[in-house]
Structures are given as C-alpha cells and as structure tokens.
N, C-alpha and C positions, 0 to 999 in steps of 0.2 A: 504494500500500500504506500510504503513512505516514498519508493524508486516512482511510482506512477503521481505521488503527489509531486514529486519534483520533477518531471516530465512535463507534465501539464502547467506548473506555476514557473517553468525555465521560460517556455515558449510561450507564454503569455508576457512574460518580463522583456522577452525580444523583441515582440510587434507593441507594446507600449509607447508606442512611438504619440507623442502628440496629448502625454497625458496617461493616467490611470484609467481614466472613464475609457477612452478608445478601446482598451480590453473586455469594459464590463459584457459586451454582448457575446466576445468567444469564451469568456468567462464561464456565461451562463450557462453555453454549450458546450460545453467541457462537463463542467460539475453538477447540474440541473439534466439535462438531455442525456448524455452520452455516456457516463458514468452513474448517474443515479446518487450524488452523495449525499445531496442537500436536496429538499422538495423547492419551488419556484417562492413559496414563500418565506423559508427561511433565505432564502438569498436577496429576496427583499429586503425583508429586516437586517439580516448581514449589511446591507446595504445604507440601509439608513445608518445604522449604527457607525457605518465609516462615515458617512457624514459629518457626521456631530465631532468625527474629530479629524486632526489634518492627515491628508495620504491616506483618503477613503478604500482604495484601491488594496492599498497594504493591511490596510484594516479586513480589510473583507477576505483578502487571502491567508492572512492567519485565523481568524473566526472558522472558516472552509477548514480550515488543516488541521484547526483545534477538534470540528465537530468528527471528522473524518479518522484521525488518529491521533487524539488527544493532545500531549503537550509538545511530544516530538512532531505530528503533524503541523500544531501551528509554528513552530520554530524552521522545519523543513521549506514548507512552503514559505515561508517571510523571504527566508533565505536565496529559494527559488529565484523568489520579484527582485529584490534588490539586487544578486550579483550579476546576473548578465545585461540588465537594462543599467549598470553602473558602469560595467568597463567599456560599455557601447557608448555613452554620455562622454563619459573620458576620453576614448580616443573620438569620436567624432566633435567635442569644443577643440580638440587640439586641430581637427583640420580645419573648421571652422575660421576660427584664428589663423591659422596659417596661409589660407586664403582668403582674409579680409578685403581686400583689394580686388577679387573679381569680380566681374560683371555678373556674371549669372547665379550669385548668393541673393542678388535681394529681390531676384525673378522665382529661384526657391522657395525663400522666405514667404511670399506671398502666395505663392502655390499650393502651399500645406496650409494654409487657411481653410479654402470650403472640405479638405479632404478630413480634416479634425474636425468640424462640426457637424460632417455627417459622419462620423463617429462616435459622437457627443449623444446626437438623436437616437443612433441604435442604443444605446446603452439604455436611453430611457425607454424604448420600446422594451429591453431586455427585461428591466424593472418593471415596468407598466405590467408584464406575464404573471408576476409574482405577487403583486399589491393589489392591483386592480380586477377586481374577480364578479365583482355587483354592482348594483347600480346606484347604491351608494360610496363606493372605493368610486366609481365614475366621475362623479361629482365631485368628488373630494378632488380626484385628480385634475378634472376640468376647471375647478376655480383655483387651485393652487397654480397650474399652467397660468391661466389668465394671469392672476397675481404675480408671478415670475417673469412673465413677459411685459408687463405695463407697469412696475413698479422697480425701485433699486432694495430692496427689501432682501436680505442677509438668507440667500436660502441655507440655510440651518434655523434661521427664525422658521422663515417659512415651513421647513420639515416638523419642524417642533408645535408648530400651531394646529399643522394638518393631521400630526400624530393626537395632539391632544382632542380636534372636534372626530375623529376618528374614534377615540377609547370611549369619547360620549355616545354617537350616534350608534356606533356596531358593537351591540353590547349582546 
C-alpha cells in the first residue's frame, strides 16, 4: 500500500505544475475512482479541511495517506508531493533565471495563464462530485459561487460560512 501511495502522490507532485489545485481533479481519480481509498465525500471534506489551512493540496494528501495507511501513509504520501515537484521548482527557477533575457519567457509566462484556470475549474468540478449531492448542497454551492465571483471575500471565510448554513440546513 505505502509503494502505490507513493506512486500515485510522486506523479501527482510532477504534473503540479500551476499550483496544488491543478492536481485536485487527477487526485480524485486516482484515490476516489481508480483505487477506491476515500468515498467522493471524504475527499471533499479532505478538501475543505486543506483549505482552512495553507498548501490545501498537501493537506489533502497527507489526510488520503493518513486514512489509507495510517501515520506512515500520511508521512509517505507528504513526502511523495513535496520531493519531486521540489527539485522540479529548483532546477526549472534556475533556468528560469538563467534565461531572463529571452524573448519567449514572457510569451510563456502568459500562456500558462488560461491553461491553470482551466485547471483550477476541474478541481472544482472534482469537488463539486463529492459535496454536492442534493438540492440543497446545490444551492449552497450556487450562492457561495455567486458570492466568490462578485465579491473579494477570503474564501476560507467563504468555506466556513457555507460549512456553517450547511450543518444548519442538512441536519
């Protein structure tokens, strides 16, 4: 178990590229779908719960590692995310830097823009699988959207407000 949790949280730390969230949706499919480790709703909640603190991503794949194979699983998997999306960061600032001066860094640059926020949106359809299940999680979801997109509102406020008319309404 602990060789397949570091399998799946290596190659996850690989394509990280653009962010923790860019994972969330092969995440899902990995440990939800493919594996069976976590139901759609625990990965939800895994989810929220990275939230609420910084490096949601790393949070949710030690929570996965922990529920999977206890304390060496979430230490396995931590382990996973951070070292290869580390020495990838490392040696790509170094060329980064080292090509400062070319032209086509800030054609780059700008290119990995819409490729990261359609990234961003898979993840929340990833999430949306596991939260959203009635037609009250609907609502919930559609005015916390609203609210996230028409307001500058701290989402973790946000999470935390939706969590709370959540534990009132679906009782």
């Amino acid at each position: 178990m602990l060789w397949q949790l570091t399998l799946v949280f290596s190659i996850l730390s690989v394509f990280s590229f653009g962010g923790g969230n860019a994972t969330v949706p092969q995440m899902y499919a990995d440990t939800v779908v493919r594996h069976h480790w976590i139901t759609p709703a625990e990965f939800a909640r895994f989810y929220a719960l990275g939230k609420l603190a910084p490096g949601p991503t790393m949070t949710m794949g030690t929570l996965i590692g922990l529920a999977v194979a206890g304390i060496p699983g979430a230490i396995v998997a931590t382990a996973a995310l951070l070292i290869p999306a580390g020495a990838i960061v490392f040696i790509l600032g170094r060329l980064w830097h080292r090509f400062r001066e070319a032209p086509w860094r800030e054609r780059l640059a700008r290119a990995i823009g819409p490729v990261v926020l359609g990234l961003i949106w898979a993840a929340g359809v990833a999430i949306a699988r596991g939260a959203v299940d009635d037609a009250a999680t609907v609502a919930i979801a559609i005015v916390a959207g609203v609210v996230m997109l028409g307001t500058r509102l701290n989402q973790a406020v946000l999470m935390l407000a939706a969590g709370a008319v959540g534990a009132l309404v679906l009782r």
